[in-house]
C-alpha positions as CSV (number, residue, x, y, z in Angstrom):
1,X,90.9,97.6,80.9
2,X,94.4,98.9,81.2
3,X,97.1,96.4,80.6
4,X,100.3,96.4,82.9
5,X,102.4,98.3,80.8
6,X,100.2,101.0,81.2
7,X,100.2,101.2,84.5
8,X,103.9,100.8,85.0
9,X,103.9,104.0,82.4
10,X,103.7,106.7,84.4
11,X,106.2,105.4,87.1
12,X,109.4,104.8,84.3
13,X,110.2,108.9,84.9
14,X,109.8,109.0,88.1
15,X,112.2,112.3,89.0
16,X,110.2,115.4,88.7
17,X,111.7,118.4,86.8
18,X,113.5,119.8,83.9
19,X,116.0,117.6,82.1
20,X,119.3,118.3,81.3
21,X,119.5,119.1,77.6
22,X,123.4,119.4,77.8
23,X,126.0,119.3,80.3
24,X,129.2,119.7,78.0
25,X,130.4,118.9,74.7
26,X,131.1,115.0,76.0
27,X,127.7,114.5,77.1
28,X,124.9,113.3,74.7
29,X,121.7,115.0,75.2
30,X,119.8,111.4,74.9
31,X,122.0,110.4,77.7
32,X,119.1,109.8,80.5
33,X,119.8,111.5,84.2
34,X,121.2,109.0,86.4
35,X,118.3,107.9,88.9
36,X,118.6,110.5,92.1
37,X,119.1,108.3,95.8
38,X,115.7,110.2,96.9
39,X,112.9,108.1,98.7
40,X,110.8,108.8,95.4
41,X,113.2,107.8,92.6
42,X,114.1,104.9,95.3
43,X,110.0,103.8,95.4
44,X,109.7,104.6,91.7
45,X,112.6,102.6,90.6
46,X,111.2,99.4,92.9
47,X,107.8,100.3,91.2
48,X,108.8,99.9,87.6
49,X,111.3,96.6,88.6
50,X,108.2,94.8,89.9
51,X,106.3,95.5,87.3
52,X,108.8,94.2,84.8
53,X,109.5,90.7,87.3
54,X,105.0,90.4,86.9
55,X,105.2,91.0,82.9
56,X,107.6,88.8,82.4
57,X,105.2,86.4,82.6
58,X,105.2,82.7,85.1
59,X,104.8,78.7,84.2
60,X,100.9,78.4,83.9
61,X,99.2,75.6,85.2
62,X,98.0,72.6,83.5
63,X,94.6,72.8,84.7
64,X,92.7,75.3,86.7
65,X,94.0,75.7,90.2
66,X,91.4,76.5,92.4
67,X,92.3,78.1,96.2
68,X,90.0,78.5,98.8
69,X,91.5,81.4,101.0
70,X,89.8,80.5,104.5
71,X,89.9,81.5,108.3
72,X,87.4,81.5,110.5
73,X,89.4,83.9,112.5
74,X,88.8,87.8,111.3
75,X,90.6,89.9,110.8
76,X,94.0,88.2,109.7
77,X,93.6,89.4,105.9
78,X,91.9,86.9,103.9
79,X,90.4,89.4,101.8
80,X,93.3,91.9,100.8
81,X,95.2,88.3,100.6
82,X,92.6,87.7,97.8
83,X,92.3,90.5,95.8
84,X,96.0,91.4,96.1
85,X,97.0,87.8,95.1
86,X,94.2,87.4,92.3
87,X,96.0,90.6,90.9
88,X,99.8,89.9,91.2
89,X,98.8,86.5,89.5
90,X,96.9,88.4,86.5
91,X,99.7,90.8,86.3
92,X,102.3,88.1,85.8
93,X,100.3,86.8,83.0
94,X,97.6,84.5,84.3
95,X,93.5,84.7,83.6
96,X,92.3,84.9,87.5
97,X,88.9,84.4,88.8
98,X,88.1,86.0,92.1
99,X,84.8,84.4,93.3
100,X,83.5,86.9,96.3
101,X,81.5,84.2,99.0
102,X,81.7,86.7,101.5
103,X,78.0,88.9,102.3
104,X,80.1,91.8,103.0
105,X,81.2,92.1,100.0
106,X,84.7,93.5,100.3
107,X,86.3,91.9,97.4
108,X,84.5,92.7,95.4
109,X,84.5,96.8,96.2
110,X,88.2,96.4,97.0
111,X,88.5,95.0,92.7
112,X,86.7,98.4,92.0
113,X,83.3,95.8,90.9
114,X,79.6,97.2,91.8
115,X,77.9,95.2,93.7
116,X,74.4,96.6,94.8
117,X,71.4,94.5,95.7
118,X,70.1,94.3,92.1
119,X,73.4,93.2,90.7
120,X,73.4,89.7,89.6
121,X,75.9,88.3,91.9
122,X,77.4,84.5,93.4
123,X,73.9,84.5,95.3
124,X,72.1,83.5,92.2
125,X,74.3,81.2,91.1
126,X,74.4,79.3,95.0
127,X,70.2,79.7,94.9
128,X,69.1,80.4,91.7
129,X,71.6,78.0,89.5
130,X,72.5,81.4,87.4
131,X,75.2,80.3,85.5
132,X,79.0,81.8,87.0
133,X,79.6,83.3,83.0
134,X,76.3,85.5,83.7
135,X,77.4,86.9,86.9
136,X,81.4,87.1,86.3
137,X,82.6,90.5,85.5
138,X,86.2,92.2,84.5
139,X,88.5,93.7,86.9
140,X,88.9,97.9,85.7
141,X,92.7,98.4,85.5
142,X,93.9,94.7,85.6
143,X,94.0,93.0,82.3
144,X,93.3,88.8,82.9
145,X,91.3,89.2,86.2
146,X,87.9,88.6,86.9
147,X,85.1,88.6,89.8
148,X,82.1,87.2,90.9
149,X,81.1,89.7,93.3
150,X,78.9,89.1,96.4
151,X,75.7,91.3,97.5
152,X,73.9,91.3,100.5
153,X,71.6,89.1,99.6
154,X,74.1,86.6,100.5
155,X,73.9,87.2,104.2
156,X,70.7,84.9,103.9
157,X,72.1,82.0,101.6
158,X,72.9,80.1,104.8
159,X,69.6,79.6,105.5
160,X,68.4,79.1,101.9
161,X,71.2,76.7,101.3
162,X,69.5,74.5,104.4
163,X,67.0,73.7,102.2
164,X,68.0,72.9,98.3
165,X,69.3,69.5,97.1
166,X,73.2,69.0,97.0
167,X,73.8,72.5,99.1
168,X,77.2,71.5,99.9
169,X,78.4,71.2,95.9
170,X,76.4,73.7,94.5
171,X,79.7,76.3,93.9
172,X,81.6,73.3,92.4
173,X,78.6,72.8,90.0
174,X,78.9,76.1,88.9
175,X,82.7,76.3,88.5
176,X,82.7,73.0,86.9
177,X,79.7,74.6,84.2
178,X,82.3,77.7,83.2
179,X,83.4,77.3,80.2
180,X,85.8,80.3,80.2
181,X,89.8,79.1,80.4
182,X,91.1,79.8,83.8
183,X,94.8,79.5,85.4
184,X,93.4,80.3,88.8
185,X,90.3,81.2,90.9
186,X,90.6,82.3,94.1
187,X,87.4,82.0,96.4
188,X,87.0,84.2,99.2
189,X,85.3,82.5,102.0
190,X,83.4,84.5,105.2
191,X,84.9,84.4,108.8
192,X,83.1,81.3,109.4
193,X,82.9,77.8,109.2
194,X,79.0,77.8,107.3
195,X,77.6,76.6,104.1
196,X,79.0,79.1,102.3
197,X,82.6,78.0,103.4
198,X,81.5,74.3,103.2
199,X,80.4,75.0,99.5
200,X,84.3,76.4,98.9
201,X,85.9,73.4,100.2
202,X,83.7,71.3,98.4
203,X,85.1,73.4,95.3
204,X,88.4,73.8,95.6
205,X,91.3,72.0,95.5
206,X,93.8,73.7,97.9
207,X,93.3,75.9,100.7
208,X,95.4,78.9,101.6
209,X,95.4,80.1,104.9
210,X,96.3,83.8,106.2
211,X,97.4,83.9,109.5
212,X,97.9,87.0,111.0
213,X,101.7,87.5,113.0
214,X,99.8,88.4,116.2
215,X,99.5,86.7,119.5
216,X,96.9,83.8,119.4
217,X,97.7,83.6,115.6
218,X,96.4,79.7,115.8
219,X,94.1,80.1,118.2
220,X,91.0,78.9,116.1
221,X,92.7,76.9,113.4
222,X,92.2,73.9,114.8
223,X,89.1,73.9,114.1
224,X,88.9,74.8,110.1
225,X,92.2,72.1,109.8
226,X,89.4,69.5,111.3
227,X,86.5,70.9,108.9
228,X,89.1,70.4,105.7
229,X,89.9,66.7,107.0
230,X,86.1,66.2,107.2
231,X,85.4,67.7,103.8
232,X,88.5,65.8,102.1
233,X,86.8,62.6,104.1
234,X,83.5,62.7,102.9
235,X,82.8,65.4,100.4
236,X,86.1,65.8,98.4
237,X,89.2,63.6,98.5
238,X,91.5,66.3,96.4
239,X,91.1,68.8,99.1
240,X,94.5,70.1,101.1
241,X,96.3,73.0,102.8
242,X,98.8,73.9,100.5
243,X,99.7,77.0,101.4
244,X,99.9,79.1,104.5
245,X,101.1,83.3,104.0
246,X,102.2,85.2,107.2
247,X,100.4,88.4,107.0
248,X,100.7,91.6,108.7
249,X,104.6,91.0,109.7
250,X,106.6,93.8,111.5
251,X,110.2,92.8,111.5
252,X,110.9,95.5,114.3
253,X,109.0,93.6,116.7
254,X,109.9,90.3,118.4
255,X,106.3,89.1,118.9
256,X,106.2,88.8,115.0
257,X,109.0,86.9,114.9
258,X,108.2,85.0,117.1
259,X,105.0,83.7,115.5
260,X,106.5,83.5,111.9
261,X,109.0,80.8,113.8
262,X,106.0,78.9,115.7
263,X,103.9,78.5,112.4
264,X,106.7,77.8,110.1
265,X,107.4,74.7,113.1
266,X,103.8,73.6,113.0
267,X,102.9,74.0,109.5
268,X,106.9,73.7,107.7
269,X,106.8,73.6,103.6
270,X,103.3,74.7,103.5
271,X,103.9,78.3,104.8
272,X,105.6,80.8,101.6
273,X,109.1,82.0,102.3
274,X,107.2,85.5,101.5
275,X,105.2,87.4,104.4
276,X,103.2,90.6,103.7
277,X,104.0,93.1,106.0
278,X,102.5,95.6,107.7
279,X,101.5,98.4,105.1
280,X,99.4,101.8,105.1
281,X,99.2,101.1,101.5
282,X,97.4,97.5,101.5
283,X,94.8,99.1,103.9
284,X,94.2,102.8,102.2
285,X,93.9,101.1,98.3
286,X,90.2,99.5,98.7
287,X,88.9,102.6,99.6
288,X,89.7,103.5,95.9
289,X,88.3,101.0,94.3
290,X,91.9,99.0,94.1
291,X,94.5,96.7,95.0
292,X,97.6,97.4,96.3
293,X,98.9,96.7,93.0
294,X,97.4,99.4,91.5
295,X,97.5,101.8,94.1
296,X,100.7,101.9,94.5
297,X,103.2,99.1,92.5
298,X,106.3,100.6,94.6
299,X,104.7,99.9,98.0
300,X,106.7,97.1,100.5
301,X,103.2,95.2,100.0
302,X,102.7,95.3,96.4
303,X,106.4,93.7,96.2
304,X,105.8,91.5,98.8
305,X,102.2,90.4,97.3
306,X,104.1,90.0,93.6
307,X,106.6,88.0,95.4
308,X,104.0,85.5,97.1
309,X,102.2,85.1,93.8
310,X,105.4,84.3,92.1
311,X,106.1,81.6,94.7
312,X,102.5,80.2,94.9
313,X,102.8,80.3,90.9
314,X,106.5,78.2,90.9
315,X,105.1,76.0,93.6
316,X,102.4,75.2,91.4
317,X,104.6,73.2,88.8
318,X,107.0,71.8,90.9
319,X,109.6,74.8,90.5
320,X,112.0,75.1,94.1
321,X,111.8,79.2,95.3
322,X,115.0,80.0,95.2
323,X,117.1,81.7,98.2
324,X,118.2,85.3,96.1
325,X,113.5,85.3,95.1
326,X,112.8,84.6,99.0
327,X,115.1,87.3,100.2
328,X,114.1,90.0,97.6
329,X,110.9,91.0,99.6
330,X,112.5,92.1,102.7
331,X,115.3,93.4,101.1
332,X,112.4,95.6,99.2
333,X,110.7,96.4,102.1
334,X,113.6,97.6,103.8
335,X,114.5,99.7,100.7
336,X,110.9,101.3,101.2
337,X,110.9,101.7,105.0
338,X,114.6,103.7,104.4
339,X,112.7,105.7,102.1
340,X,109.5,106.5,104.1
């Protein structure tokens, strides 16, 4: 596993080309280049600061937080939510466990983790009571991070689950069995409202909710707030919507706007001052293997994704997200779209 400092290596030179050994008897030839107003030095330089803001390291949590990231709407990002979250947290010091419930499997390729049919995966532990330790493995590249990934075997665990004694708890058993130290685990539910969901709520204690800055945005939520008041009701008191992260946000538009102001109305404190925007970036790093974070650290959404971990993190032990934090993200991604 690399750690972050190696990643944020290669991005401290960013400007290609010879260096300057002299430039007159007043200059030193230690005396670095100044850092050239070019769209790369520009990308590298935001590269290398957020990697510095993640190593310097956030307020841990007293006890494990564990978020359920959940909507039964597709398509709004709950994955890339996941795995680029998991990783900003690990980066900024944290021990993360992504837990993969979903039978496509996309966290876990998008955290570079195999996850053929004969891999031992979340599926044994929901059917088989494997223990989580025996099925958890390390993230390549990301020092602190971990995943449970998901085969396809657990396209049938909905059915299976029908059957076996406590099927709603059977993921809380598990997590409360790992004996690993954890600051977070993030669980990555299917676009559904299934056992498989059902056995996240029943695990976690908060739920984060992506919702996508499109038109009919809430259309559907409804209906997983009512499932998490039924859960909380009968199956776990602790459970509540904590956080809500606009995803997907294109400030040239007005319909985007438009939506961040309706759910910041309906849902107020819950939803981050951070959105993710829009991003080539966020959707071309899974195909490698990796998040964002990894891909490319200078991208609009790797800052924005480092920013919303910060805040989640802050929010965590009661620390207020200050105004000059909340406005750093657009003023990256503006920095980034100038340089594009």
């Amino acid at each position: 596993m690399r750690s972050d400092a190696n990643i944020a290596g290669p991005m401290t030179d960013p400007v290609p080309g010879p260096r300057t050994e002299s430039m007159g008897e007043d200059v030193s030839r230690e005396t670095p280049p100044p850092m050239d107003d070019t769209p790369i030095g520009r990308a590298a330089q935001l590269a290398v600061e957020a990697l510095g803001r993640a190593g310097e390291g956030l307020p841990r949590p007293e006890q494990t937080r564990v978020m359920v990231v959940a909507n039964q709407k597709g398509g709004v990002g709950k994955t890339t939510t996941t795995v680029n979250l998991a990783a900003s947290l690990a980066l900024h010091g944290g021990r993360v466990l992504v837990i993969d419930l979903d039978p496509q499997g996309n966290a876990s390729t998008a955290l570079g983790i195999d996850h053929h049919a004969e891999v031992p995966s979340i599926y044994d532990v929901l059917i088989d009571s494997k223990p989580l330790s025996e099925v958890v493995q390390p993230v390549p590249d990301v020092e602190g991070l971990f995943c449970a990934p998901a085969t396809i075997d657990l396209a049938g665990a909905e059915i299976e689950l029908v059957s076996l004694v406590a099927r709603e708890s059977r993921l809380e058993r598990a997590i409360q069995a790992y004996e690993q130290p954890l600051d977070y685990i993030l669980i990555d539910c299917p676009p559904s409202l299934g056992l498989l969901t059902v056995n996240a709520l029943v695990a976690g204690a908060e739920v984060l909710i992506p919702i996508q800055c499109e038109y009919y945005a809430l259309e559907g939520l409804g209906q997983l707030l009512r499932n998490v008041d039924l859960v909380r009701g009968h199956l776990n008191p602790n459970l509540h919507v904590s956080t809500i992260l606009l995803t997907m946000y294109d400030g040239r538009t007005r319909l985007a706007s438009q939506v961040a102001d309706e759910v910041r109305n309906h849902f107020g404190d819950e939803v981050l001052r951070t959105s993710i925007p829009r991003s080539v970036r966020i959707s071309e790093a899974p195909s490698y293997g990796q998040t964002v974070l990894t891909y490319d650290p200078g991208s609009s959404g790797a800052l924005s994704y480092l920013e919303a971990a910060r805040e989640i993190a802050l929010r965590g032990v009661g620390v207020a997200y200050d105004a000059q934090h909340a406005h750093l993200g657009a003023q990256n991604d503006q920095s980034m779209v100038e340089g594009i």
